[in-house]
Residue, then its C-alpha position, 0 to 999 in steps of 0.5 A: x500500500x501506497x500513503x499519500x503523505x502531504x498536499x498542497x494547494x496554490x493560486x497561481x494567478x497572474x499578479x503573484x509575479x506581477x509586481x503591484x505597480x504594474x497590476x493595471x495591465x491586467x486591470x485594462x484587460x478586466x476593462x475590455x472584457x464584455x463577459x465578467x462572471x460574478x456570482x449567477x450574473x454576466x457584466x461588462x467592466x462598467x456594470x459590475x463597477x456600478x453594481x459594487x460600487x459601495x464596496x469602495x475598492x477604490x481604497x483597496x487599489x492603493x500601492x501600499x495596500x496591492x504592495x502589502x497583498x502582494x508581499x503576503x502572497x509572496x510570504x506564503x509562497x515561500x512557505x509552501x516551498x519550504x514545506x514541499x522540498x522538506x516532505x519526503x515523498x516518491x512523486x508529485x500529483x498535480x490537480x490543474x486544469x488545462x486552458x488550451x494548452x494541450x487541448x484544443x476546442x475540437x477535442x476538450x476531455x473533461x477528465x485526462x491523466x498524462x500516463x508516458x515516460x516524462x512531461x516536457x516544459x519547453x523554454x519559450x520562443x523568442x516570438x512566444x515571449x514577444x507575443x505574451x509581453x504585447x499581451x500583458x502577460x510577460x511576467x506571469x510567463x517568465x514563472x510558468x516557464x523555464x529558461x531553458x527546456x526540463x523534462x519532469x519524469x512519470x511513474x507510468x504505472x501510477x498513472x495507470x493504476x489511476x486511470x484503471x481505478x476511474x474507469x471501474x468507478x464510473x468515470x470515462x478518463x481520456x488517457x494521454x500517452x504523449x504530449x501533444x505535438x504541434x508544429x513539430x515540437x510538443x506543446x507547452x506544458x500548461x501554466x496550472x504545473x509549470x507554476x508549481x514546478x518552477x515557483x514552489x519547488x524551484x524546478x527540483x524534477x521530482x516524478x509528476x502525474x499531471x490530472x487535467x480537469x475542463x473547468x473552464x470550457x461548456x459545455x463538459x465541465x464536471x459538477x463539484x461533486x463529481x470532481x469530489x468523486x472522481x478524486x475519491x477514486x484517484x486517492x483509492x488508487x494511489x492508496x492502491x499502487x506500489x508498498x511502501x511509495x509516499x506520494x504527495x498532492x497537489x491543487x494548482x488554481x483559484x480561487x475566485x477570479x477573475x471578480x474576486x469573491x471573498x463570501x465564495x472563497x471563504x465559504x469553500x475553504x471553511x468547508x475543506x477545513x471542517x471536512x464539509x465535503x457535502x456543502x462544497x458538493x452541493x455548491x452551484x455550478x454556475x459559481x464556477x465560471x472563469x477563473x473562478x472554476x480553477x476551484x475545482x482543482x482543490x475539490x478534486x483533491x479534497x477528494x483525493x485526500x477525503x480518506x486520509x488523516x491529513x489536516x488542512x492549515x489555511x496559510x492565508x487567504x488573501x484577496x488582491x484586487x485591481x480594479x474599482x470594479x472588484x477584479x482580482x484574484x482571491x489567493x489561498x494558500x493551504x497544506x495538508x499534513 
């Protein structure tokens, strides 16, 4: 019997490596965007900015104040980093969601383990960097990828062993034996891992299964509960797998973005430290829009872990606005030890 010994979970949004002065590059994004989610409802910058008005967020887009979240974030993650690289365990399991990265719209699982030799994260082009930049992504690319190309290796028979355990629980598992290719060199790994790798375990190439969940992409995205479910069956099967491996887990994402929920968030993450599983179940679908939905990532490791002893410590949860309007990312940094 296998023993999952430690989990994690991580936001990763954009303004973790943007510094706060240049948050309003990606504030001006949130002003062009027609279709901001929030709640049950769809706004365009200036709707939402008037219905949230009596928030005052005004006073939350100071420097001092983007500075002092910032610098918190920055705190946790280091944190979270120490933590990791001090745990003993054989392989890593990252709960991320892809968005576009390996999977395109004419082909878009809802659930997907990579189960070859070894996971690639490529280096950026000079013209893919050039493109992201002109985008106001720039910094955020600099952390998901590496200066130059590492390869992280895969236990393949853990990642079978979970993709045999899901499809005798009921869950049709799309099965990635290689990465995706395209124009001759495979696609880049997606940001939910490159993050982890490159800003919490500072590239160290520990064995990787990536679990690719569709949050964000109607019409196949899963329900709360069955993220919930079909981390149970993944925690089963790692349990499963080889005596005396130590395997450690990982969420990649969320929490409320890119309209920052501080009611929502906290309501999730009291729910996980009181192992209220049925409360996160029962959450409404259409709360997980957007950014927002990376949440699921934490559900299906909630699942993951359910049947362990493992106790969550909430690091710090940390709401980083940027924008009148309420944009942002909530930030929530937690371990399960």
């Amino acid at each position: 019997m296998a023993e999952i010994v430690y989990a994690f979970g991580a936001s990763h949004g954009p303004l973790l490596s943007t510094p706060p002065h240049e948050w309003d590059l990606r504030a001006n994004v949130d002003r062009k965007n027609p279709e901001l989610a929030y709640r049950d409802g769809t706004f365009d910058f200036a709707q939402l900015a008037a219905l949230r008005k009596a928030d005052g967020f005004e006073k939350q887009n100071t420097l001092d104040v983007r500075t002092e979240r910032y610098d918190r974030c920055q705190k946790q993650l280091d944190e979270l980093g120490r933590r990791t690289l001090s745990q003993d365990f054989d392989v890593l399991v990252i709960v991320g969601d892809d968005q576009h990265e390996w999977f395109m719209p004419d082909t878009q699982p809802t659930f997907a383990i990579f189960h070859g030799k070894e996971v690639f994260n490529r280096a950026l082009t000079q013209k893919e960097e050039a493109d992201t930049i002109a985008r106001g992504g720039g910094y955020a690319m600099k952390v998901y990828f590496p200066p130059k190309d590492e390869i992280y290796p895969t236990p393949v028979d853990l990642a079978e062993s979970m993709i045999h355990r899901a499809m005798d629980e009921g869950f049709d598992v799309t099965a990635c034996a290689s990465q995706p290719q395209e124009g001759g060199q495979p696609r880049k790994l997606g940001h939910a891992y490159g993050f982890i790798y490159r800003r919490i375990l500072n590239s160290k190439p520990i064995p990787l299964v990536p679990i690719l969940i569709n949050t964000f992409y109607p019409p196949n995205q899963p329900t709360p509960r069955r993220c919930f479910e079909f981390g149970r069956s993944l925690g089963r099967a790692i349990k499963a797998w080889g005596p005396g491996k130590r395997v450690a887990v990982a969420a990649s994402g969320g929490v409320s973005h890119f309209v920052v929920d501080e009611d929502f968030d906290y309501r999730i993450l009291k729910a996980m430290q009181a192992n209220d599983w049925d409360t996160i179940c029962k959450e409404p679908q259409i709360m997980f829009r957007s950014g927002t939905s990376e949440t699921k990532n934490w559900i299906v490791m909630a699942g993951i872990i359910a049947e362990t002893k493992l106790k969550m410590e909430l690091l710090d949860y940390v709401p980083c606005y940027r924008s009148e309007a309420g944009t942002g990312s909530g930030m929530a940094f937690a371990t399960w030890e």
